[in-house]
Each structure stands twice: as structure tokens, then as C-alpha cells.
C-alpha positions as CSV (number, residue, x, y, z in Angstrom):
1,X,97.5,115.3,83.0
2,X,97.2,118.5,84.7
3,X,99.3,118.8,88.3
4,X,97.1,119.4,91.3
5,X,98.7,121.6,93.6
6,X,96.3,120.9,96.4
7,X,98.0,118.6,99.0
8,X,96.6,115.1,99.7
9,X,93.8,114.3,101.8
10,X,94.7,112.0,104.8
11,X,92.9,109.6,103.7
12,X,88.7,108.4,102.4
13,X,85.9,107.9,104.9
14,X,83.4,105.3,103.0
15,X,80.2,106.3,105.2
16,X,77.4,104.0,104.9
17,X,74.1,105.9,105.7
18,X,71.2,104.1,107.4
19,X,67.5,103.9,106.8
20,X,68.4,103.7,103.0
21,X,67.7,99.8,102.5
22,X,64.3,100.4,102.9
23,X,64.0,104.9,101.9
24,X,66.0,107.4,101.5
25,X,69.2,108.3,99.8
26,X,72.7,109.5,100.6
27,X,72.1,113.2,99.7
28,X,68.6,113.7,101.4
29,X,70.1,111.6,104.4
30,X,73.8,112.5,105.5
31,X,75.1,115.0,102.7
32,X,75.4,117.6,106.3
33,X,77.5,115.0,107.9
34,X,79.5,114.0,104.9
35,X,80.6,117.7,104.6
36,X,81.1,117.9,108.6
37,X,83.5,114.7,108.6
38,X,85.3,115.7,105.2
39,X,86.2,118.9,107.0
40,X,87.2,117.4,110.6
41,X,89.0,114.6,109.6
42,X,90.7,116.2,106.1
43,X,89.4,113.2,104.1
44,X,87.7,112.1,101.0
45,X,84.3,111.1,102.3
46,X,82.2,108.6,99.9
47,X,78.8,107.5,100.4
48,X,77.1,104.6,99.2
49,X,74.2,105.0,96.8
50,X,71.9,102.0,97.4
51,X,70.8,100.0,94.0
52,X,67.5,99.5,93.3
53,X,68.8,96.0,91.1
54,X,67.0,93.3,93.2
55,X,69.1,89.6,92.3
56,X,67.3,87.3,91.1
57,X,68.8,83.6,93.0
58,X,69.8,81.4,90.1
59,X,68.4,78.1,92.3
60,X,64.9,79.7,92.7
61,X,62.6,82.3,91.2
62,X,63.7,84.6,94.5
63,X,64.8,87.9,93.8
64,X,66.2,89.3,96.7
65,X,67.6,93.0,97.5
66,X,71.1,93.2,98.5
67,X,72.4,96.2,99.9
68,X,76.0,94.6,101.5
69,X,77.1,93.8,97.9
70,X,76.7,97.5,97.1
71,X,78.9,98.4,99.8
72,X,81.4,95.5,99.0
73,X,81.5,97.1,95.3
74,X,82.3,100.1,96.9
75,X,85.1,99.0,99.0
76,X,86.5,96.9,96.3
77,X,86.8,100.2,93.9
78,X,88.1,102.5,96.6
79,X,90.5,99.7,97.7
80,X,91.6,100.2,93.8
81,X,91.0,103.4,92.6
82,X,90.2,105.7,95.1
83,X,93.4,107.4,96.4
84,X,94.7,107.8,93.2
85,X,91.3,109.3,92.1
86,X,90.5,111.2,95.4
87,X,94.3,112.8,96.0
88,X,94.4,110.8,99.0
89,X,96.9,108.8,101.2
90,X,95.6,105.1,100.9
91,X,93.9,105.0,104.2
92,X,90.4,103.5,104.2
93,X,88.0,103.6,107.0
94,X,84.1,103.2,107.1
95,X,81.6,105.0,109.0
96,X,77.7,104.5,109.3
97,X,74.4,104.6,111.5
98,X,72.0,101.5,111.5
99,X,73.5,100.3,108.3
């Protein structure tokens, strides 16, 4: 393993961007802000990238789109991996607009 000389982040900013259950994506919507935040607040700054995998409910034929389980995947891996794999301090806080 190489040795990163860099010194830690403060911390990873999981920023949830709106309008994307319905359009969008995190580049096209907040990749400006994500840079602006990563530079004021000296973080790692993640961005969920909505599924297009629509569960299908095991009682009934309903297939349903669920964007919260996307973000809970994402919390659950940077909760596990992300400050080791980020070069942060394990801090977690979210961020997000409409979501």
C-alpha cells in the first residue's frame, strides 16, 4: 500500500440532490455545489446516484421505485468504508434540497 501524504479530510458530506427521483442526476444537478462544499467544509463530499431498479413487492405484482433505500445503502457503506476509503476523520453528515 502506498502512503498518502495528504492530511485527512475533516470528515464526508453525503449530499442528497433533489429533483432526481423523478429526472436528473447528481453530475448534471449539484457537481458545482459538491465541489463548493468539499472546498469550504475540507470534506469528502458523496452524492447519491439514484437506481433505476424498481422492487417488485413480494405480496403483490407492485413494483415500486425506492429512492430512500438508495440513500440507506449509501449511508450503510460510508458508515463502513468510507473514511478509511476517503482519508477522512469518521464524521458523517448529510446534506440535500427537496430530497
Amino acid at each position: 500500500p502506498k502512503k498518502c501524504d495528504s492530511p485527512k479530510l475533516q470528515g464526508i458530506c453525503l449530499h442528497v440532490h433533489g429533483g432526481g427521483w423523478l429526472w436528473g442526476d447528481s453530475h448534471h444537478q449539484v457537481a458545482h455545489r459538491c465541489l463548493e462544499m468539499a472546498s469550504s467544509l475540507n470534506a469528502a463530499v458523496v452524492s447519491v446516484e439514484y437506481s433505476l431498479f424498481c422492487r417488485v413487492n413480494r405480496h403483490s405484482d407492485e413494483k415500486t421505485f425506492d429512492p430512500v433505500n438508495d440513500v440507506s445503502i449509501a449511508v450503510d457503506w460510508l458508515e463502513s468504508n468510507g473514511a478509511k476509503e476517503l482519508n477522512t476523520h469518521p464524521l458523517l453528515v448529510a446534506s440535500g434540497e427537496s430530497s
